[in-house]
C-alpha positions as YAML, in Angstrom:
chain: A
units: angstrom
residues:
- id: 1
  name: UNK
  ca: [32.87, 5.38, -19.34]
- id: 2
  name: UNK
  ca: [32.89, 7.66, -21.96]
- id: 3
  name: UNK
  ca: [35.01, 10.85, -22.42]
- id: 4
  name: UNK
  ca: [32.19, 13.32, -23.80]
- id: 5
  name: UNK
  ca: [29.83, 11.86, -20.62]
- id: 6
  name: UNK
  ca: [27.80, 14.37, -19.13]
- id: 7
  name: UNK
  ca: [26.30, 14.23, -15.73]
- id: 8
  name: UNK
  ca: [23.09, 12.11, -15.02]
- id: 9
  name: UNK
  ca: [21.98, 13.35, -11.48]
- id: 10
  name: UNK
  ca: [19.01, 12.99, -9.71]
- id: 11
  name: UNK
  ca: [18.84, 17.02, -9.32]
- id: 12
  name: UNK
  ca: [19.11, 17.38, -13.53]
- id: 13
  name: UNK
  ca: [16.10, 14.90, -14.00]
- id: 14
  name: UNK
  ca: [14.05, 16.64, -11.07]
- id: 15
  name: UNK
  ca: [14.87, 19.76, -13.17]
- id: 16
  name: UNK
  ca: [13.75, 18.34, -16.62]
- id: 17
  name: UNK
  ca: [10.43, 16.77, -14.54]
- id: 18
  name: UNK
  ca: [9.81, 19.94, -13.23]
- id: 19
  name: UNK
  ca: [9.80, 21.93, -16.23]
- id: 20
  name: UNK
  ca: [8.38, 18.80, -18.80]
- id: 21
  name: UNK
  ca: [6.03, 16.97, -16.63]
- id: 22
  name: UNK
  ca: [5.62, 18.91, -13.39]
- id: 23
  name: UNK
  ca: [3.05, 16.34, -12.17]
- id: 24
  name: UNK
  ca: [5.47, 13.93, -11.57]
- id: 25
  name: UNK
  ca: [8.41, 15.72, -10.28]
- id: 26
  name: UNK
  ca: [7.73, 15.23, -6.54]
- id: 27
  name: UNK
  ca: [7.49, 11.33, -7.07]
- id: 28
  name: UNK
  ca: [10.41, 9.76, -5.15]
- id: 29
  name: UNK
  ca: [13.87, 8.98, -7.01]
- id: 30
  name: UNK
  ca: [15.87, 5.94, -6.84]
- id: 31
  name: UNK
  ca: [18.68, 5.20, -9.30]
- id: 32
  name: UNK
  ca: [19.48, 1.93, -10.02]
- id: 33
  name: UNK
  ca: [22.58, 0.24, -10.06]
- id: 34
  name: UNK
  ca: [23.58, -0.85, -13.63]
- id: 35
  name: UNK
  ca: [26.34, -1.93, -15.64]
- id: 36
  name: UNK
  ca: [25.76, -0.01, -18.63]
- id: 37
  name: UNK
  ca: [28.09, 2.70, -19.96]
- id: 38
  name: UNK
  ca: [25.47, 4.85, -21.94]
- id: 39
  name: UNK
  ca: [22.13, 5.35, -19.82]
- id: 40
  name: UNK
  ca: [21.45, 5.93, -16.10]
- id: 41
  name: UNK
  ca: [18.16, 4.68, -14.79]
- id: 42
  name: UNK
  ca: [16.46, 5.95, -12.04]
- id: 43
  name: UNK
  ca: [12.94, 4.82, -10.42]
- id: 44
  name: UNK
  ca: [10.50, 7.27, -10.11]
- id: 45
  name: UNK
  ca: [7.89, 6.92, -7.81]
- id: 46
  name: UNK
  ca: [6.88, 3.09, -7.52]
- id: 47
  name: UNK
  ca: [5.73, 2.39, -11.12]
- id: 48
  name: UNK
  ca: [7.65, 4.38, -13.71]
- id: 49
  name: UNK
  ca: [11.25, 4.55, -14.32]
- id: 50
  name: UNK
  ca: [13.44, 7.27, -16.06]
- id: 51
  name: UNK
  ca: [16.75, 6.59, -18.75]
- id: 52
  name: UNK
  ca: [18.59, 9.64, -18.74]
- id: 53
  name: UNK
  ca: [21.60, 9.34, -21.75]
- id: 54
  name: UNK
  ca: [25.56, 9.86, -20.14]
- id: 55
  name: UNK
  ca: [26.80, 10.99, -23.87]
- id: 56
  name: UNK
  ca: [25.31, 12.72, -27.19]
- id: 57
  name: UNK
  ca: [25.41, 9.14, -29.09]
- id: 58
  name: UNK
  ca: [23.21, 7.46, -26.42]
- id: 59
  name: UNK
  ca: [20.99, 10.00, -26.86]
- id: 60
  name: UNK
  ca: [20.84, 8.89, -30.60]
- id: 61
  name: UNK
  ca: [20.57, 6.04, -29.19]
- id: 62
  name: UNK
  ca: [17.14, 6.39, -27.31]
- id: 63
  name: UNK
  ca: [15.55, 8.79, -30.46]
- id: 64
  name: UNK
  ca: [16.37, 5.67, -32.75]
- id: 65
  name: UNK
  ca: [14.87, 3.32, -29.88]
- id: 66
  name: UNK
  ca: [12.01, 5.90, -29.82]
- id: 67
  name: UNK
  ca: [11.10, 5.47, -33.39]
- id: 68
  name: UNK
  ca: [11.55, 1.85, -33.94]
- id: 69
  name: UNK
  ca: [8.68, 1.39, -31.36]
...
C-alpha cells in the first residue's frame, strides 16, 4: 500500500451517498476483492458500483480518468 492511504470504508461512502446522492444510499454495499493499490471498489445495489481513491494521487488519478472520457 501506500503511506499517505486514507481509509476507504463502507461507512465513509454511505456518508458521501448520503449527503451527494441520498437516493442511493440505502442500496446494499459489497466491496470487492481486488488487487489494486490505489482504488477500493465496492458494489452498490445490484447494478452500479463505486471507486473510492486510498491516496491523494489516485484521486488525480480518477479526475484525469474523468476528463479523458
Amino acid at each position: 500500500m501506500h503511506e499517505n492511504d486514507r481509509p476507504a470504508t463502507s461507512s465513509v461512502l454511505k456518508s458521501l451517498l448520503r449527503d451527494q446522492a441520498p437516493e442511493l444510499a440505502d442500496l446494499p454495499l459489497r466491496r470487492v476483492a481486488s488487487g489494486g493499490t490505489d482504488n477500493v471498489i465496492f458494489r452498490l445495489g445490484a447494478d452500479l458500483c463505486a471507486r473510492l481513491p486510498r491516496h491523494p494521487e489516485a484521486a488525480t488519478l480518477c479526475l484525469a480518468e474523468r476528463q479523458a472520457l
